[in-house]
C-alpha positions in Angstrom: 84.3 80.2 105.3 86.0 77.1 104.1 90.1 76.3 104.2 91.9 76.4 100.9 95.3 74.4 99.7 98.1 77.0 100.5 99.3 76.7 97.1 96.2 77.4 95.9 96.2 80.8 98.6 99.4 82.0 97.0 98.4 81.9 93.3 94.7 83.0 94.0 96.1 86.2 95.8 99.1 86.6 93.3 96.0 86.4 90.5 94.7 89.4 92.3 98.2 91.3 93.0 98.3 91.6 89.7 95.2 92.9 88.6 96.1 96.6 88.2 98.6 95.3 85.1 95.6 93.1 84.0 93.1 96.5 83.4 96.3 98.3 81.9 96.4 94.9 79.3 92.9 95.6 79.1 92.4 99.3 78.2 95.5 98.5 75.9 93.3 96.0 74.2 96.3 93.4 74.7 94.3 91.2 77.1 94.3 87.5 77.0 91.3 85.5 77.8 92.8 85.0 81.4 92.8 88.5 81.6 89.0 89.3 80.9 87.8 86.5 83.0 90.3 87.0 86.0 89.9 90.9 86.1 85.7 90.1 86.1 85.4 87.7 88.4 88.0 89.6 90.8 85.4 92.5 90.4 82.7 90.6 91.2 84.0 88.6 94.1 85.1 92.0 95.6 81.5 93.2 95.0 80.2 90.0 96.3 82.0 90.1 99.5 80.3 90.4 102.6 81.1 92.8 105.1 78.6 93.3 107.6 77.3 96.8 106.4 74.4 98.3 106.0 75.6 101.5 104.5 76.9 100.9 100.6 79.8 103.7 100.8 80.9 102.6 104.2 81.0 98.9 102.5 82.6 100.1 99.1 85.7 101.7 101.2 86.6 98.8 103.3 86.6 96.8 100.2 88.9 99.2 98.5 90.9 99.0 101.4 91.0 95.0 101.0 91.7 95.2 97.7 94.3 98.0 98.3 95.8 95.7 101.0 96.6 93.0 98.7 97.8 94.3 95.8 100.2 97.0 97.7 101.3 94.1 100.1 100.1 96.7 102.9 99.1 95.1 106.3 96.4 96.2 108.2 98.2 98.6 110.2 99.4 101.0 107.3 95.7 101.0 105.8 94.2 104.6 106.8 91.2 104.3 108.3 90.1 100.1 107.4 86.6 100.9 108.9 86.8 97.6 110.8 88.8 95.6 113.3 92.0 93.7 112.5 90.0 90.5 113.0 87.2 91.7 110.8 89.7 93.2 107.8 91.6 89.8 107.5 88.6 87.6 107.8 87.3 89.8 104.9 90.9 89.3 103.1 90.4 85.5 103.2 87.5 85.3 102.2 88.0 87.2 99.2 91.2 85.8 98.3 89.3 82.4 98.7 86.1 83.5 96.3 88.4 84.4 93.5 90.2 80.8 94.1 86.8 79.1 93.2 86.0 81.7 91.1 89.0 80.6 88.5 87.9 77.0 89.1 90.8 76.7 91.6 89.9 75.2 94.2 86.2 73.4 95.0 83.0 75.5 95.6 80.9 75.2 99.0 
């Protein structure tokens, strides 16, 4: 897992704070371009991101609970049931917060 710019932190996990507007725009049909690609790729990053578990359900809840986390704001602590250590949940947070940065081209790939 590679460092990114903390600029580049902030507006990647702002990108993602405000998905759940983004797929309102988008059922709406008043999505901009931004909006279809960022709403993909957040999907697939978030799909993409590896947890360290075998069992697909298991996997599926802690990344709706790392999802949840960001876009609520909501620190570990207030997540029922994360599934995972603190270490683990905020490594996982990172990291996804870093795949949508290269993602949207903003910030370099490995």
């Amino acid at each position: 897992m590679s460092k990114i710019d903390n600029d580049v932190r902030i507006t990647a996990k702002s990108v993602i704070k405000g998905n759940e507007y983004r797929k309102k725009r988008i059922r709406l049909k008043n999505a901009s371009p931004f909006d279809l690609l960022a709403a993909v790729e957040i999907e697939r990053c978030l799909g993409d991101l590896w947890l360290n578990v075998e069992n697909a359900k298991v996997r599926k809840i802690m990344q709706g609970n790392i999802y949840k986390s960001i876009v609520q704001d909501m620190p570990y602590e207030h997540i029922h049931n994360p599934m995972c250590g603190r270490r683990q949940f905020y490594e996982a947070r990172n990291e996804l917060v870093r795949m949508v940065a290269v993602a949207l081209d903003m910030a370099p790939g490995e």
